[in-house]
VEXKOL-151402 format. One line per 3 residues: number of its first residue (from 1); their letters; for each residue x, y, z of N, C-alpha, C. Coordinates in pm, whole numbers, plus 50000, padded with zeros to 5 digits. Layout:
% VEXKOL-151402
NUM	a	X,Y,Z,X,Y,Z,X,Y,Z  ...
This chain:
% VEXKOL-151402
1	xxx	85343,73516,61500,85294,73606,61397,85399,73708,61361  85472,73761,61496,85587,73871,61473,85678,73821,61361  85666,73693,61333,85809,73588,61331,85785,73607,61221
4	xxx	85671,73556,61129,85614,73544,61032,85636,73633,60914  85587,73768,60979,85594,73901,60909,85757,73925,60863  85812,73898,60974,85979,73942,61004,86011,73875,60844
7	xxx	85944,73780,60804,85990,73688,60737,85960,73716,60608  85846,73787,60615,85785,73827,60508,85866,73960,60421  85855,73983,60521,85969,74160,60523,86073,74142,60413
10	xxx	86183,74014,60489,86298,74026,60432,86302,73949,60287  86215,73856,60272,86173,73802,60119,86119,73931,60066  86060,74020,60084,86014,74089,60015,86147,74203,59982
13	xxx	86241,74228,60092,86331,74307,60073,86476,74224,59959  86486,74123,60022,86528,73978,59879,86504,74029,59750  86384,74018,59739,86317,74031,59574,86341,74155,59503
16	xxx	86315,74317,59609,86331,74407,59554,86496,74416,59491  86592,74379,59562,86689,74395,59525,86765,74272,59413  86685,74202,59395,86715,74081,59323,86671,74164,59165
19	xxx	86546,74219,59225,86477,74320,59090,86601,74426,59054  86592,74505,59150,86718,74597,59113,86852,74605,59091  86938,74476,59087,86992,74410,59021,86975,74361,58931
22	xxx	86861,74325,58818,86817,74262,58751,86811,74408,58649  86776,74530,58688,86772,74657,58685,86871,74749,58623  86979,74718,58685,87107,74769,58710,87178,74834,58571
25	xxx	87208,74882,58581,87329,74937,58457,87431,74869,58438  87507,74856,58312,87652,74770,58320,87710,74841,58370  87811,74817,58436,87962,74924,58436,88019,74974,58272
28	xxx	88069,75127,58303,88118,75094,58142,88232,75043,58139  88257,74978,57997,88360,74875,58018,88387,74907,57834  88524,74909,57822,88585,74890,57674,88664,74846,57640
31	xxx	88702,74708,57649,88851,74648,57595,88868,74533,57541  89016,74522,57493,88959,74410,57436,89037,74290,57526  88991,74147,57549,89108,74054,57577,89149,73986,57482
34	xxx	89315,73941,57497,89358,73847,57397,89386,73693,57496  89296,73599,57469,89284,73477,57540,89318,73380,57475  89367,73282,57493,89408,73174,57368,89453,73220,57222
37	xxx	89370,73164,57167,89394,73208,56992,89318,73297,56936  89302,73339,57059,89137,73462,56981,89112,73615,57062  89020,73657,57008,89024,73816,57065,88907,73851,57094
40	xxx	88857,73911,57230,88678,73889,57252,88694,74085,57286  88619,74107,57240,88577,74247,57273,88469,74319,57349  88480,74373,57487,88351,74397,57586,88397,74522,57499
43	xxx	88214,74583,57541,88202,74712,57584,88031,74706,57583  87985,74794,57712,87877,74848,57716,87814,74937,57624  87689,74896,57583,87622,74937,57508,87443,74947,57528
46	xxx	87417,75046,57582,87279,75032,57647,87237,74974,57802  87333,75011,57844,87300,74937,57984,87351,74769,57949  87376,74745,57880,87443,74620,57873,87587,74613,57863
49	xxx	87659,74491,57885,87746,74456,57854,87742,74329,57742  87799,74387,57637,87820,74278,57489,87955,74281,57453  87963,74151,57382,88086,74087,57362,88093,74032,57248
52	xxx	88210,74019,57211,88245,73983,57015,88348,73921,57022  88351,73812,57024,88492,73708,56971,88512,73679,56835  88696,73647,56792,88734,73643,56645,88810,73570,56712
55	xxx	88855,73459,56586,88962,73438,56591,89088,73470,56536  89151,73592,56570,89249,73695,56564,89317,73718,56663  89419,73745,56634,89556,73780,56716,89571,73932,56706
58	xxx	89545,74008,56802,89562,74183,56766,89631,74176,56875  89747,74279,56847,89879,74327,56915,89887,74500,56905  89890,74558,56991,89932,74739,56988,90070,74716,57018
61	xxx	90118,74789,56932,90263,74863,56931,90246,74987,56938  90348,75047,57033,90351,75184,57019,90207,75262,57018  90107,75208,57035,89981,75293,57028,89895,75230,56865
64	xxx	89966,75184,56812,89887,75123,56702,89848,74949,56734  89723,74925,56648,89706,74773,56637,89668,74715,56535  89783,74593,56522,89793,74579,56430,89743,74401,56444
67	xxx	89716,74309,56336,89632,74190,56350,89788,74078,56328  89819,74005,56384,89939,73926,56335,89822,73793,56291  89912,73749,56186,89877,73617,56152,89974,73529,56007
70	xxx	89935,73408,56025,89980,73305,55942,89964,73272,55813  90006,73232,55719,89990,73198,55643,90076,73141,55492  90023,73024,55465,90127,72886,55348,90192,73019,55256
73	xxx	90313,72948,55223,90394,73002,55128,90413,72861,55073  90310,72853,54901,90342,72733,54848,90412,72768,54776  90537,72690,54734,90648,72683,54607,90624,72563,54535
76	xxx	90560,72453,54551,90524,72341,54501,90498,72310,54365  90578,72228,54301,90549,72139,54159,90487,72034,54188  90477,71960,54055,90375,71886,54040,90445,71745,54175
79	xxx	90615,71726,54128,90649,71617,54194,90706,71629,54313  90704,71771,54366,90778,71879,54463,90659,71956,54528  90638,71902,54681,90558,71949,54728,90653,72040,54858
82	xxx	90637,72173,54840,90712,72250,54899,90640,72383,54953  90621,72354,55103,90551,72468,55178,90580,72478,55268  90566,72631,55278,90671,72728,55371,90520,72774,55474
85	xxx	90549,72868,55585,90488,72977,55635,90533,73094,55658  90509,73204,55676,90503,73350,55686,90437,73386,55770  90455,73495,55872,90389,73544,55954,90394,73722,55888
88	xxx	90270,73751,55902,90222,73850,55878,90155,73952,55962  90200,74079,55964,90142,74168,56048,90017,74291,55997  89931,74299,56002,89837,74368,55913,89789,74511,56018
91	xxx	89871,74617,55939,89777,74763,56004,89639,74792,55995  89577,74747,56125,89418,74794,56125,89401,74917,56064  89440,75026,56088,89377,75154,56061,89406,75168,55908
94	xxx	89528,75130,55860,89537,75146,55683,89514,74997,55614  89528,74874,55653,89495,74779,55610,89671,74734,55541  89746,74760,55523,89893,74747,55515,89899,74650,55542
97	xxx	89929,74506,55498,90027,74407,55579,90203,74437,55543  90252,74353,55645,90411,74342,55563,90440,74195,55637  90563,74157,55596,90612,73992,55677,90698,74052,55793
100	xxx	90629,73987,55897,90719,73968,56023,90839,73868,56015  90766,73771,55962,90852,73597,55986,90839,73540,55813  90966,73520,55757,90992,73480,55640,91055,73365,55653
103	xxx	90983,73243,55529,91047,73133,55519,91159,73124,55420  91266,73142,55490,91413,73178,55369,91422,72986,55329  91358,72867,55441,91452,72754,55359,91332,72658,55271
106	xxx	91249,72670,55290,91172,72579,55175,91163,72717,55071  91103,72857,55080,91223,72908,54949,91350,72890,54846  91449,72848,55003,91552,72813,54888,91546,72686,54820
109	xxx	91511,72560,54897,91441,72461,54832,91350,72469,54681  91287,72563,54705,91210,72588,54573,91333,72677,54456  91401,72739,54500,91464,72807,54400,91583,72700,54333
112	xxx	91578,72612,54428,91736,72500,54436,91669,72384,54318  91506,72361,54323,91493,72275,54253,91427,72351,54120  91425,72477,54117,91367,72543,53993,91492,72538,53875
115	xxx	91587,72546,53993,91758,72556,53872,91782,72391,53816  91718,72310,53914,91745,72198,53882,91651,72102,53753  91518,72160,53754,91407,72156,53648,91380,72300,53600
118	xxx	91462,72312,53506,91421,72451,53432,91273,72435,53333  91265,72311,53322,91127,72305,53238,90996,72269,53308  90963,72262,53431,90901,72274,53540,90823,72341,53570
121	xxx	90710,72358,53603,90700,72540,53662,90621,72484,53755  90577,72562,53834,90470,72589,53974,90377,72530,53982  90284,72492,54048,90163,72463,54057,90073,72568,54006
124	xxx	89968,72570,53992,89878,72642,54024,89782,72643,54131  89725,72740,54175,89658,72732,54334,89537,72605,54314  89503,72578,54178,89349,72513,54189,89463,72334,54108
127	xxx	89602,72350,54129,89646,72217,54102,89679,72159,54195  89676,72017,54149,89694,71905,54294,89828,71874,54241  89934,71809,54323,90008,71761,54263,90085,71625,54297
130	xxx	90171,71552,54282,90146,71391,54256,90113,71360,54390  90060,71224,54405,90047,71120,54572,90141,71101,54578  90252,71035,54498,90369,71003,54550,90529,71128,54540
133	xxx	90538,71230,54533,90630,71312,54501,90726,71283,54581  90869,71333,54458,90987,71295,54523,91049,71367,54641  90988,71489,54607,91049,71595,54757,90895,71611,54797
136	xxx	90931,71579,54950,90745,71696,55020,90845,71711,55152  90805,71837,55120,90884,71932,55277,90765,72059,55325  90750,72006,55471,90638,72152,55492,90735,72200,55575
139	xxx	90720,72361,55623,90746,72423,55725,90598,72451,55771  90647,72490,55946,90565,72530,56004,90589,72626,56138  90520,72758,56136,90589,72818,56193,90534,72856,56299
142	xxx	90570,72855,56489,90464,72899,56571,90497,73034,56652  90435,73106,56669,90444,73239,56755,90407,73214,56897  90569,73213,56979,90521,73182,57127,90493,73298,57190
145	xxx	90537,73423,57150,90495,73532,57277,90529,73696,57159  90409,73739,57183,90460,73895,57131,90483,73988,57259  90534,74064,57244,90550,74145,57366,90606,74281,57312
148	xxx	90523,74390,57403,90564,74538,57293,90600,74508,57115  90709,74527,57049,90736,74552,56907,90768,74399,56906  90819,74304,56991,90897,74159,56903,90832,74101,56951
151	xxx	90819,73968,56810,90743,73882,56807,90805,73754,56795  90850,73675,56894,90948,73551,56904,90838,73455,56891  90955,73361,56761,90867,73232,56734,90957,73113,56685
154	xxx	90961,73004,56659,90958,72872,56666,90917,72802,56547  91029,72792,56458,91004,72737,56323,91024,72618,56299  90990,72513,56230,90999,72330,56261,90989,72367,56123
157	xxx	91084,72259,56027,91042,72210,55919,91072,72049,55889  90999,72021,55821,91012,71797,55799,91005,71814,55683  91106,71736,55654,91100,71697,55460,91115,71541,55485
160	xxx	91094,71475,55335,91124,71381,55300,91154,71384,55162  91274,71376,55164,91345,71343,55003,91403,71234,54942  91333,71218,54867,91416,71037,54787,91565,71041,54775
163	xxx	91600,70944,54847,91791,70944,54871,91808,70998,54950  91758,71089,55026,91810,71132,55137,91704,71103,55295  91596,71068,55300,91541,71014,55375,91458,71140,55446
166	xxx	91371,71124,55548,91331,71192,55614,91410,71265,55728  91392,71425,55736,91475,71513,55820,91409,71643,55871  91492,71632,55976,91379,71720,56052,91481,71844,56098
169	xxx	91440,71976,56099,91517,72095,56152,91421,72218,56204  91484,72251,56318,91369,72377,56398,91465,72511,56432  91399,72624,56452,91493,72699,56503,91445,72825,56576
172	xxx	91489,72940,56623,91422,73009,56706,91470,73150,56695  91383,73190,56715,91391,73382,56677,91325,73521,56722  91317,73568,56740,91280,73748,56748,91276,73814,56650
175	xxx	91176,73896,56598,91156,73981,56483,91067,74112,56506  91106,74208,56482,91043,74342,56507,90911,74308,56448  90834,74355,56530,90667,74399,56414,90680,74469,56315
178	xxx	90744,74601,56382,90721,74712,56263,90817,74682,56155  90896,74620,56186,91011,74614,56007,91034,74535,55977  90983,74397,56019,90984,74245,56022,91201,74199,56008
181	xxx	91250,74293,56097,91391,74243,56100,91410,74185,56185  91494,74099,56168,91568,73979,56309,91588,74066,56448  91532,74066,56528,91578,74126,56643,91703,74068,56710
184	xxx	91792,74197,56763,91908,74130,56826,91890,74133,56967  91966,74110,57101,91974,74149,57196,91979,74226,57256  92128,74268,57196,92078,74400,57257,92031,74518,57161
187	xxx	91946,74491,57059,91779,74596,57017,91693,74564,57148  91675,74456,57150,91601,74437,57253,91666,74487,57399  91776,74488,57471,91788,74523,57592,91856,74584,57617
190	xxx	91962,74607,57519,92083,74707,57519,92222,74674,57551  92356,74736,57503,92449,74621,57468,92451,74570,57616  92504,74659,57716,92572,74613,57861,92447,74475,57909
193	xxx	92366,74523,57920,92258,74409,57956,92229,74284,57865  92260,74297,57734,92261,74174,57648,92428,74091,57681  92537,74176,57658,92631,74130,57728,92654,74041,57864
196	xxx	92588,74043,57982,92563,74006,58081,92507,73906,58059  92347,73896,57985,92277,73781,57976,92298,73674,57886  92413,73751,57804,92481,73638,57705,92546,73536,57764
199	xxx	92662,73604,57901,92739,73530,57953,92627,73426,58006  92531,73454,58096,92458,73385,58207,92426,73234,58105  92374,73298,57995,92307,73183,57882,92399,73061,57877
202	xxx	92546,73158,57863,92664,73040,57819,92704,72948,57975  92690,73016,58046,92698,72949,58167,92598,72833,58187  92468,72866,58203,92370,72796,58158,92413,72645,58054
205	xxx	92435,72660,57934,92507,72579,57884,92597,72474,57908  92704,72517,57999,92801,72501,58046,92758,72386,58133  92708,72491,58232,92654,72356,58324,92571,72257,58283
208	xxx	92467,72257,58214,92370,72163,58144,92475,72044,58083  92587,72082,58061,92666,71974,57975,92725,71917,58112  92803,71969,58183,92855,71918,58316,92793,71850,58363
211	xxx	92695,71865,58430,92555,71798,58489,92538,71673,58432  92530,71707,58294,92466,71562,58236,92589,71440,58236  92714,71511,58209,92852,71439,58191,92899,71344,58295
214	xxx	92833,71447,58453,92914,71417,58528,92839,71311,58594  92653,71286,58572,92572,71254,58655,92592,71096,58655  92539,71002,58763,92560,70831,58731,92463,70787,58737
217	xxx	92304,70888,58672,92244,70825,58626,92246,70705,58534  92156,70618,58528,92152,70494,58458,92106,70530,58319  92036,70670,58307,92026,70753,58147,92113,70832,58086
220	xxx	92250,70838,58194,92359,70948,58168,92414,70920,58039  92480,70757,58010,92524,70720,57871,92474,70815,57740  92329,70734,57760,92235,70794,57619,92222,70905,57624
223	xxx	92220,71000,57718,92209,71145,57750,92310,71199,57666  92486,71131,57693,92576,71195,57694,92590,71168,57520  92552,71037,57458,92559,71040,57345,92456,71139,57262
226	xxx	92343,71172,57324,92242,71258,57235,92303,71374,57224  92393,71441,57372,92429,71595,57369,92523,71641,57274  92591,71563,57221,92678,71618,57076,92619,71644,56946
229	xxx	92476,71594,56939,92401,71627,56849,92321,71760,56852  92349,71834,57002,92264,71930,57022,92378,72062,56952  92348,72169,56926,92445,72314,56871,92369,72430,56979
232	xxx	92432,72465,57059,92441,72611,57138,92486,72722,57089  92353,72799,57005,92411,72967,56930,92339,73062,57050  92412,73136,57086,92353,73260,57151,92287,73337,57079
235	xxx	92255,73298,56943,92171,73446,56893,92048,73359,56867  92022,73230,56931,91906,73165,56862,91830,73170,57049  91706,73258,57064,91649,73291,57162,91517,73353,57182
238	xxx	91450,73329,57253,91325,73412,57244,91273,73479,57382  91228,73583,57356,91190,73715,57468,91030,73631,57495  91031,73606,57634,90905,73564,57723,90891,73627,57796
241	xxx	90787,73591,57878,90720,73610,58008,90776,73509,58164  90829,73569,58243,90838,73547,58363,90775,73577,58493  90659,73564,58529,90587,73650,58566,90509,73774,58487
244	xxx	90564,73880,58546,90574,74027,58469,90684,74053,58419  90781,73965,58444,90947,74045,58388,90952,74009,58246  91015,74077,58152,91087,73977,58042,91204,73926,58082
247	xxx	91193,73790,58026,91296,73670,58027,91350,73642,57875  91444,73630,57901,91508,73536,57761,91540,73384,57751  91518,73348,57681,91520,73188,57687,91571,73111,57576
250	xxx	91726,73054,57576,91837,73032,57493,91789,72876,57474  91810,72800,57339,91803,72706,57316,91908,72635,57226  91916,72509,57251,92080,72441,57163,91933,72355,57060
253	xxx	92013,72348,56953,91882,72263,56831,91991,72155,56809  91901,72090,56804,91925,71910,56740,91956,71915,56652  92070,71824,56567,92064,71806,56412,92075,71670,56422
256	xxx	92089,71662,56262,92123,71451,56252,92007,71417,56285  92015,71268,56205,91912,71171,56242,91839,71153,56361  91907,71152,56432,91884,71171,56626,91806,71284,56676
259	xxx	91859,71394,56662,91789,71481,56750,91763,71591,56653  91768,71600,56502,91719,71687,56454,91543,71705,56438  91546,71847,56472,91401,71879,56476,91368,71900,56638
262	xxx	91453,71883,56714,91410,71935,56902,91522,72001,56917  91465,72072,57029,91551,72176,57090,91503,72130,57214  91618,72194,57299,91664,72158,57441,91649,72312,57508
265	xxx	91567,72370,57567,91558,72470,57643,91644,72479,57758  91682,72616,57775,91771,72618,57918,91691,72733,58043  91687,72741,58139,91608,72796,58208,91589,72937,58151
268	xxx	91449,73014,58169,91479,73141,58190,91602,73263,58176  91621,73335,58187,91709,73459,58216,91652,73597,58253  91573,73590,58351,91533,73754,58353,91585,73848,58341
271	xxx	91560,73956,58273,91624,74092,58238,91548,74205,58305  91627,74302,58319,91570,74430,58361,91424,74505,58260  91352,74554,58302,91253,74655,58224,91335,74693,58127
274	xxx	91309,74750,57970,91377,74779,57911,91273,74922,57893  91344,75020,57831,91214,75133,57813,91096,75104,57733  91096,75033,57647,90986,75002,57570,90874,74935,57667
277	xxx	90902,74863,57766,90795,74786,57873,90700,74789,57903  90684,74993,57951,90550,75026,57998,90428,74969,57892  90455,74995,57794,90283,74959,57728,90297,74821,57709
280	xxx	90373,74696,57739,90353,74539,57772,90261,74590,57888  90345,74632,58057,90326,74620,58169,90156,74617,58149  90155,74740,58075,89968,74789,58103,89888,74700,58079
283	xxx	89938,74555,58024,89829,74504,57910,89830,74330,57989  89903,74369,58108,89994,74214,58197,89863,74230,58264  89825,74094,58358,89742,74077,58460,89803,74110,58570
286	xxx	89750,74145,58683,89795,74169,58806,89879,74071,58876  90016,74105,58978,90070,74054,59030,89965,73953,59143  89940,73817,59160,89841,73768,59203,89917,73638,59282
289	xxx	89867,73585,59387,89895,73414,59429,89832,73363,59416  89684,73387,59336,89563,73275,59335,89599,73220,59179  89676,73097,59142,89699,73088,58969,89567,73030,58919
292	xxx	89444,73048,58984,89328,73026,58953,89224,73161,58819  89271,73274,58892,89241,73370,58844,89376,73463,58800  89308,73583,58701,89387,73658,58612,89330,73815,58637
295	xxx	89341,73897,58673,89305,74019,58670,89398,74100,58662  89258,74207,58600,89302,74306,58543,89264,74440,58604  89337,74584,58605,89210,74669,58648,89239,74816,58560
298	xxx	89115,74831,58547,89130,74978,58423,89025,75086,58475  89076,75164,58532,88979,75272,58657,88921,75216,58733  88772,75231,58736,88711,75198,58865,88667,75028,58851
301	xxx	88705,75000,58672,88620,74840,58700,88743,74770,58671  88707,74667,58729,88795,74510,58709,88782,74374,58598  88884,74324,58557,88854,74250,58484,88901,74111,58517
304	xxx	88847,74022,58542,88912,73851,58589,88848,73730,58488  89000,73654,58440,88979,73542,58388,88939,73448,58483  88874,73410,58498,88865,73243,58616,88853,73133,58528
307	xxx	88981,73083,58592,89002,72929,58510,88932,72818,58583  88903,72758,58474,88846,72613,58556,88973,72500,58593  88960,72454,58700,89046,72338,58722,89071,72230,58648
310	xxx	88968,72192,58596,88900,72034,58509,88990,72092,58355  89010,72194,58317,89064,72207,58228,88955,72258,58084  88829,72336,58140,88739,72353,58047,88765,72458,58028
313	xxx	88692,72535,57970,88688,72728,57929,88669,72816,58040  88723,72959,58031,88786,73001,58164,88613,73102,58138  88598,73162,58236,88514,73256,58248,88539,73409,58238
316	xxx	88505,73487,58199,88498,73622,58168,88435,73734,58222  88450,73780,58343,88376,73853,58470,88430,73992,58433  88351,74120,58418,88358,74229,58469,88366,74267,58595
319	xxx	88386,74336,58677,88357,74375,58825,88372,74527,58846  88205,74572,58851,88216,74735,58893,88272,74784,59007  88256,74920,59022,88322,74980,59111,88237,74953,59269
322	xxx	88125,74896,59223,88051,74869,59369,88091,74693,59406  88143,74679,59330,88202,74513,59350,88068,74393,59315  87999,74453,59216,87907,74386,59135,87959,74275,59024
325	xxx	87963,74200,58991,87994,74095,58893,87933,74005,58776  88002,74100,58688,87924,74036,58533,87994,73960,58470  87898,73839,58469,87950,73727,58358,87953,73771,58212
328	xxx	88087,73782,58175,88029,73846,58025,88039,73725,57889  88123,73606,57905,88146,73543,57838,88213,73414,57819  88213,73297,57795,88333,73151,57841,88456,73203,57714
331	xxx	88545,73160,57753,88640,73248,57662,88795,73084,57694  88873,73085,57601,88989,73036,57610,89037,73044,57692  89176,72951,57755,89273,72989,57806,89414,72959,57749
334	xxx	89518,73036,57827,89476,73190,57892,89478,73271,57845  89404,73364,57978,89393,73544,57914,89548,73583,57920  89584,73634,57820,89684,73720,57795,89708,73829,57833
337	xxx	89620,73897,57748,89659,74073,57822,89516,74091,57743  89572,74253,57808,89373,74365,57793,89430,74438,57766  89379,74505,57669,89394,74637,57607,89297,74710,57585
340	xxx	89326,74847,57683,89171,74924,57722,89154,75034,57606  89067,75010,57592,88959,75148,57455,88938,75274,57512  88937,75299,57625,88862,75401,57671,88885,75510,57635
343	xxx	89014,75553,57582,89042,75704,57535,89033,75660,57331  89043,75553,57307,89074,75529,57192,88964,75621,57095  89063,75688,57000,88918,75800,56856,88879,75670,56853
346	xxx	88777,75760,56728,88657,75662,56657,88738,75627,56555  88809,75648,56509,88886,75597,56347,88960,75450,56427  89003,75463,56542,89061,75343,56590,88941,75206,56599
349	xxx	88858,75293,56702,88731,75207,56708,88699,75145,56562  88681,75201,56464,88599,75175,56333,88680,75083,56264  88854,75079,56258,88922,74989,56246,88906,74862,56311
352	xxx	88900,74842,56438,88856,74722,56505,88744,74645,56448  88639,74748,56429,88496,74672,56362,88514,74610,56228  88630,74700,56174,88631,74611,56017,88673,74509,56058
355	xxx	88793,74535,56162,88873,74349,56177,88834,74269,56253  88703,74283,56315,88627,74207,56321,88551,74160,56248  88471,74211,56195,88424,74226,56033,88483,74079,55927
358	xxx	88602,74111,55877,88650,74079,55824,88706,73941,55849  88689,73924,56001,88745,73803,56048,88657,73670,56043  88524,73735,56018,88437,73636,56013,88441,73584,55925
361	xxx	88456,73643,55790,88461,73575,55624,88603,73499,55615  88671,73480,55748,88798,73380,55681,88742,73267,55683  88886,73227,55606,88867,72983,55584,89032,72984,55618
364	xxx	89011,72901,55705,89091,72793,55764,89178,72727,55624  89108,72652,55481,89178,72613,55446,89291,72659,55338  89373,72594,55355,89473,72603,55254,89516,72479,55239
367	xxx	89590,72481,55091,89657,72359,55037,89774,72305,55093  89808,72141,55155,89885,72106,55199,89989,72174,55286  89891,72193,55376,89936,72272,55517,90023,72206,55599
370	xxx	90052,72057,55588,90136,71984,55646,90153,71877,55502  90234,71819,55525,90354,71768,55436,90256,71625,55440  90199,71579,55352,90135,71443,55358,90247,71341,55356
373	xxx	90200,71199,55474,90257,71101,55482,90362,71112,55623  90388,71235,55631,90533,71282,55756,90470,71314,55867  90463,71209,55931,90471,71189,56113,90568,71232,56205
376	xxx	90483,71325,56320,90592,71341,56359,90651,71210,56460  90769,71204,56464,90823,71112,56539,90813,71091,56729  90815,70980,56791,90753,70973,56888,90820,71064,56971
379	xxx	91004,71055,56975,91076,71139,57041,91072,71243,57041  91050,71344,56859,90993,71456,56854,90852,71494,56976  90720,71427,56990,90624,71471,57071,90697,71476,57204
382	xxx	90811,71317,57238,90826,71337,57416,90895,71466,57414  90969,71496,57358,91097,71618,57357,90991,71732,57368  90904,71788,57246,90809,71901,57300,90736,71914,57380
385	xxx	90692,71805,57442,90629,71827,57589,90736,71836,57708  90830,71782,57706,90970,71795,57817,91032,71915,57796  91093,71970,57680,91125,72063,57728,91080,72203,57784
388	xxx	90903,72201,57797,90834,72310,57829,90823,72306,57955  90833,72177,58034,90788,72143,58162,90925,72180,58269  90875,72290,58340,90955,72308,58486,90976,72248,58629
391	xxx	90860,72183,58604,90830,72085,58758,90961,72037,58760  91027,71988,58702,91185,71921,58741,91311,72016,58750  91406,71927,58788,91522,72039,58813,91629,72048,58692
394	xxx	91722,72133,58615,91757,72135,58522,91799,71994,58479  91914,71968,58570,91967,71827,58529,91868,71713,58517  91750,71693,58544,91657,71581,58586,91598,71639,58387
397	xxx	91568,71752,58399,91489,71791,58222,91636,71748,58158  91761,71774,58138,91813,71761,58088,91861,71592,57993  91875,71534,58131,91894,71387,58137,91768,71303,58067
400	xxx	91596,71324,58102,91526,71301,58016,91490,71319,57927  91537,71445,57837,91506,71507,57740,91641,71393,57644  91721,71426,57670,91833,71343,57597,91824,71219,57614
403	xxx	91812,71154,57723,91803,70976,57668,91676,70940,57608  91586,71015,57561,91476,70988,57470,91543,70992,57329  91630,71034,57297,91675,71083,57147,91658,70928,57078
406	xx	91617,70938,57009,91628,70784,56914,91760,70767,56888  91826,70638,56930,91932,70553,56905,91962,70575,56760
């Protein structure tokens, strides 16, 4: 009977607290994450915790945030299908855009064939123009990493022109947010330290060619014939993530039939903190060994991505200061960074709501967003999946990346 009761007791003590948990207050919580391609926004509101996803890219600089995004630059005639992209940075609080990322070569394309058909003119947005045209060239442009003010990205363009055949060219860059100018090295790190990491890059180089020259692999031949097609500029680079550090990461681009349109990555380069850092650092996940999870922490509460293994949508957990845990949302991967509200005015706040707001009434489409008929090529896909992959050792990426080049 003692046993019984005992039993009774603690189900009953179970329930109350199952209730009072059920009870509970949110933690307050205000920030936003940037996860995949999109932007989810907690904050408590009534004892709850609620959440708002867009698909938007918001970046703070310097204390402002501003929305980056994409979008066609058509130059296209009727027999001239010619489209560019632009990356655009838009001030939440005044609504301002300006261009981060400008398409200077299907521009000049368009200006090259405007001199060439002076009696020609443009499309119009609601015109189609021929199935079979003699030029169709798209660009396309991708943003691999913003970090504080620069925004490094990854431009591919494919044409196909009658008489001259199908051709492919990519290239790589840094550009301030705030003034959409080419970032240099040392803007970014300063001369003595860009100096240093210039050399390391060229070294880098150096050996990548040695390696491949010297190796008796049975892929060394084709290797050694693809690598003269590759061009090594030190100013063609982009500012990443290494952990928490910034890294720089130098690339040689393909030209010619062969290898135009891939680039050949060379390891990393970590650099020192530069002063601009602290407000990246704040917005980084915690130094961690579990690559399962992502956290974050902003006073007394915590914030963790948990990824799924299987490769599905990561989870979205608050965690109060009593080590309570709220599911707040399935969200992309990965989480990027957090950027906390908590001191933020209301004019900041009220900006966010428009661009959220506002994000809902977009469309996806636009006109001939990719170049109809132009595939990309098989070597093009092996090459962009190889050169992202680290599991191997330079010379082993090197050697496979190059004897894939089409003969």
């Amino acid at each position: 009977m003692s046993g019984r009761r005992t039993l009774s007791l603690l189900l009953l003590l179970l329930c109350a607290c199952q209730s009072e948990n059920r009870r509970r207050s949110a933690p307050l919580a205000n920030f936003l994450l940037v996860a995949g391609d999109s932007t989810f926004w907690v904050r408590e509101d009534g004892g709850k915790l609620r959440v708002r996803g867009s698909p938007i890219q918001i970046a703070r600089v310097e204390g402002k945030f501003y929305e980056l995004y994409s979008a066609d630059d058509d130059r296209s005639y009727y027999d001239a299908i010619l489209v560019g992209q632009r990356v655009y940075r838009r001030d939440l609080l005044t609504g301002d855009s300006a261009i981060v990322f400008d398409d200077t070569t299907v521009a000049s394309l368009a200006r090259w064939y405007g001199r060439e058909h002076p009696r020609r003119r443009p499309l119009e947005p609601d015109e189609e123009p021929s199935e079979d045209p003699h030029i169709d060239v798209a660009g396309e442009v991708e943003i691999l990493e913003q970090l504080g003010p620069f925004l490094s990205w990854e431009y591919h363009v494919d044409g196909n022109m009658i008489g001259t055949g199908e051709w492919h060219t990519v290239r790589r860059g840094v550009a301030d947010v705030r003034t959409g100018a080419v970032a240099t090295l040392p803007e970014l790190l300063g001369d003595s330290v860009a100096a240093r990491i210039w050399k390391v890059g060229a070294n880098l180089w150096a050996n990548a060619v040695d390696s491949v020259l010297a190796s008796q692999d049975i892929r060394a031949p084709a290797a050694a014939r693809a690598l003269g097609d590759f061009n090594y500029d030190s100013t063609a680079f982009s500012l990443l993530l290494d952990d928490r550090s910034p890294a720089i990461e130098f690339a040689a681009s393909g030209r010619g039939a062969r290898a135009g349109g891939t680039l050949l990555t060379l390891d990393p380069v970590r650099a020192p903190e530069p002063s601009w850092w602290s407000e990246v650092a704040s917005s980084l996940p915690l130094v961690s060994s579990d690559s399962a999870v992502d956290r974050w922490r902003g006073g007394p509460n915590g914030v963790e991505v948990r990824y799924d293994t299987l490769g599905g949508p990561a989870r979205l957990v608050v965690i109060d200061s009593g080590g309570g845990e709220w599911l707040v949302a399935r969200v992309p991967a990965p989480g990027r960074r957090v950027y906390w509200l908590g001191d933020a005015g209301d004019t900041t706040l009220h900006a966010l709501e428009r661009a959220f707001d506002e994000a809902a009434s977009y469309s996806g489409d636009t006109r001939a967003a990719s170049a109809p008929g132009l595939k990309p090529r098989l070597a093009d896909v092996r090459f962009a999946a190889l050169v992202r992959t680290r599991a191997i050792s330079p010379t082993e990426r090197q050697l496979t990346l190059l004897s894939a080049a089409p003969k």
